[in-house]
C-alpha positions as a printed NumPy array, in Angstrom:
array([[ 94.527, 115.138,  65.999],
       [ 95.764, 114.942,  69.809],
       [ 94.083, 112.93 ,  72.345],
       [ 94.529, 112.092,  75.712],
       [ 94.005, 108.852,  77.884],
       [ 92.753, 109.697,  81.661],
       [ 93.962, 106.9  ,  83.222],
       [ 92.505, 106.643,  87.039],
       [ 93.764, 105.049,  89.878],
       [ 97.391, 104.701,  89.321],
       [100.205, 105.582,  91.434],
       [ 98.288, 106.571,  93.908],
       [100.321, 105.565,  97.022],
       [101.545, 102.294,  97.474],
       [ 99.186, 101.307,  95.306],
       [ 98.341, 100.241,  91.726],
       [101.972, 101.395,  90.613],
       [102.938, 102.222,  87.272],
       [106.006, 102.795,  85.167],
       [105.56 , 105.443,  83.392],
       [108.233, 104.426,  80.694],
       [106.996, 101.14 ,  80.311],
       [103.183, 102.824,  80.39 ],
       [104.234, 104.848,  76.822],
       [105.691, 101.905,  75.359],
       [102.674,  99.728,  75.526],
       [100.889, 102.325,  73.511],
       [103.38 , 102.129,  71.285],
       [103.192,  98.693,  71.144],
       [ 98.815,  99.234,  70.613],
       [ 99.909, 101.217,  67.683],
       [ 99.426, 104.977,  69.276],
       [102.036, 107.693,  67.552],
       [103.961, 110.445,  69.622],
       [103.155, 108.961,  72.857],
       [103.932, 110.667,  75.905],
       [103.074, 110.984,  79.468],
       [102.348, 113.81 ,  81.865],
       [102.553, 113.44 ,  85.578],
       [102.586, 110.013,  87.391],
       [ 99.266, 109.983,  87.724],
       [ 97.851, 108.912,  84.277],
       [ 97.995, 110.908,  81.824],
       [ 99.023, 109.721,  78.085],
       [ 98.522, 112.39 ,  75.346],
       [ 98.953, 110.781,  71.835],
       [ 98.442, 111.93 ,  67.677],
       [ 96.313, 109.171,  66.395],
       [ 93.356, 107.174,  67.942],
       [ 94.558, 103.138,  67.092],
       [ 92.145, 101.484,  69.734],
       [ 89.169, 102.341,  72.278],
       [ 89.035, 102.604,  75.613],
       [ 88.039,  98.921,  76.073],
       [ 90.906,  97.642,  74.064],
       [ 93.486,  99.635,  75.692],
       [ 91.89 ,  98.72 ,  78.97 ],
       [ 91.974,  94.917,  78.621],
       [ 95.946,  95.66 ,  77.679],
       [ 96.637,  97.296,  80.574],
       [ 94.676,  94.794,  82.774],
       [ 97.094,  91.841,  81.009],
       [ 99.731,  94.082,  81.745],
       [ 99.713,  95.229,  85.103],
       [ 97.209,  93.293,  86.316],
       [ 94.658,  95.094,  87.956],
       [ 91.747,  97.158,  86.439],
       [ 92.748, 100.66 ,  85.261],
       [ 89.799, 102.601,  83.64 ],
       [ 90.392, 104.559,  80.883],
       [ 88.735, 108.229,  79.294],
       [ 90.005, 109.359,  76.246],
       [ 89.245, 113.028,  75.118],
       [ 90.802, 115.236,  72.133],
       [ 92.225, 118.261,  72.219],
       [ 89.146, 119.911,  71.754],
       [ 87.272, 118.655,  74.283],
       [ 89.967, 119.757,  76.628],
       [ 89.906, 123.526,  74.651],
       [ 86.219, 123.543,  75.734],
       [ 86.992, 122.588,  79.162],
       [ 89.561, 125.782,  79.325],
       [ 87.478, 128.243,  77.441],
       [ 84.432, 127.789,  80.349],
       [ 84.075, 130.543,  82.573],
       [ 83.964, 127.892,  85.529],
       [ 87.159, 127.038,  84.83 ],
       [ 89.187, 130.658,  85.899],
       [ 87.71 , 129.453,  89.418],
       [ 90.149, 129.741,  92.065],
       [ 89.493, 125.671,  93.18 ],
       [ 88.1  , 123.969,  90.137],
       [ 88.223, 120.004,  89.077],
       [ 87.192, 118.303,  85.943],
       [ 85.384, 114.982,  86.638],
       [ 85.774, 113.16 ,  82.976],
       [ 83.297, 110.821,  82.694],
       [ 83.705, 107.469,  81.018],
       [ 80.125, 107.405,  79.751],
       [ 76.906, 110.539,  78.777],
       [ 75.117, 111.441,  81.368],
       [ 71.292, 110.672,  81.081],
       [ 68.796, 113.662,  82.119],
       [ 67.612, 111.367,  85.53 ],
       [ 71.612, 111.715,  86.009],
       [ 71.639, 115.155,  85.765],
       [ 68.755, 116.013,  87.762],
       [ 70.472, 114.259,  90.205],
       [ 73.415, 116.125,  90.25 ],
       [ 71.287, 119.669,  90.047],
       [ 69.382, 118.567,  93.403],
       [ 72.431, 116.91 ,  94.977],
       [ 75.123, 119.536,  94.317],
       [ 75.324, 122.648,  96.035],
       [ 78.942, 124.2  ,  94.981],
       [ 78.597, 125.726,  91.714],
       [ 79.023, 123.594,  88.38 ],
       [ 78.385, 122.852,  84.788],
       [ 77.993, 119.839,  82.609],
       [ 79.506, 119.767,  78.782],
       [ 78.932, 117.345,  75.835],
       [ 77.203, 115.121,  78.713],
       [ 80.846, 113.736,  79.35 ],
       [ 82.239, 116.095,  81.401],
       [ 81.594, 117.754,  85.073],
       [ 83.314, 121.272,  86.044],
       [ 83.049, 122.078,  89.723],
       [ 84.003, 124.671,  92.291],
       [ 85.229, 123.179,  95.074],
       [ 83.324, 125.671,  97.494],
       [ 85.556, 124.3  , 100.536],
       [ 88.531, 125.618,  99.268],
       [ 90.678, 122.245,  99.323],
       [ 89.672, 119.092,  97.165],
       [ 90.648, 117.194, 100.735],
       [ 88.028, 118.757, 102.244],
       [ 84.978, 118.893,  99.543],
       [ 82.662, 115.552,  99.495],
       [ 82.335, 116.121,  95.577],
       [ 85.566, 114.12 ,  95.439],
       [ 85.801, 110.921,  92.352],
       [ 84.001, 108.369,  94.844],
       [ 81.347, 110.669,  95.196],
       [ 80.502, 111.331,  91.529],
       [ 81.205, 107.255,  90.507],
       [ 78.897, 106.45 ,  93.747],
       [ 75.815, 108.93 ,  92.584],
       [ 76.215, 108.338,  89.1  ],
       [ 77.199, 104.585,  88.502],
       [ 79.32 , 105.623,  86.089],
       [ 83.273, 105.004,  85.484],
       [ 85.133, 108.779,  86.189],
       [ 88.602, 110.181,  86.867],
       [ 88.503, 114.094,  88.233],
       [ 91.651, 116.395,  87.553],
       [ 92.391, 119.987,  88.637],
       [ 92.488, 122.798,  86.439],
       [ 96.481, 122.704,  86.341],
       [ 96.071, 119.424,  85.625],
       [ 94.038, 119.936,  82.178],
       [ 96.214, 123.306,  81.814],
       [ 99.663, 121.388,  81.702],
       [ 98.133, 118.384,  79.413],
       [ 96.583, 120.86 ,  76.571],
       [100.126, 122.114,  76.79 ],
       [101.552, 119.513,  76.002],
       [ 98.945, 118.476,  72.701]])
């Protein structure tokens, strides 16, 4: 089975930089098969599941340093994602969530949101950026980790196009 590993906050900038080399050999090094990146930005598709999301997290933390949250989904997860009819949306981003929403959480979102959007498997947020440009929507990562208290890292529908690709 394929998964990926949403890694958010890196290479953003100056900021919180990377390798990506070095990135796919420490899941090597965790044990992960066929490891390989996409994009500078975080995104490590691999064939078997060695560790969770904790684990690989305190491994990157001893290695880099700094915090870097991680989401894992499969290959179906990100097949469901595609297959919505949200997602054909001319400005659409994927908020992966690290945890399940609870239903307070989602009535929250439902009387807070006013672009058009859709939850699945509790875990994962499409949206249509109504603005046109992700730089000027406030439905951006902040705002979904602010209103939800929970962990998230958003990619665009390229994004999730290019990664499934690759899987």
């Amino acid at each position: 089975m394929s998964y990926v590993a949403l890694l958010r906050g890196i290479n953003l900038g100056k900021v919180n930089k990377v390798d990506m080399k070095s990135l796919r050999s420490l899941f090597e090094q965790m044990g992960f098969q066929n490891v390989r990146s996409y994009i500078q930005t975080g995104n490590i598709l691999f064939d078997n599941y060695s560790c969770d999301e904790q684990q690989i997290e305190v491994q990157l933390k001893q290695t880099y340093g700094f915090d870097i949250p991680v989401t894992i989904r499969t290959k179906e997860e990100l097949n469901k994602v595609q297959q919505h009819p949200l997602f054909n949306k001319d400005h659409v981003y994927i908020v992966f969530l690290k945890h399940s929403l609870s239903h307070e959480q989602f009535e929250l979102l439902q009387t807070t949101i006013t672009d058009e959007f859709d939850v699945l498997n509790q875990k994962t947020i499409i949206i249509d950026i109504s603005a046109g440009h992700f730089h000027q929507t406030k439905y951006n990562n902040a705002f979904f980790e602010r209103k939800l208290q929970i962990p998230s890292t958003l990619r665009n529908r390229n994004t999730v196009d290019r990664i499934l690709s690759k899987m």
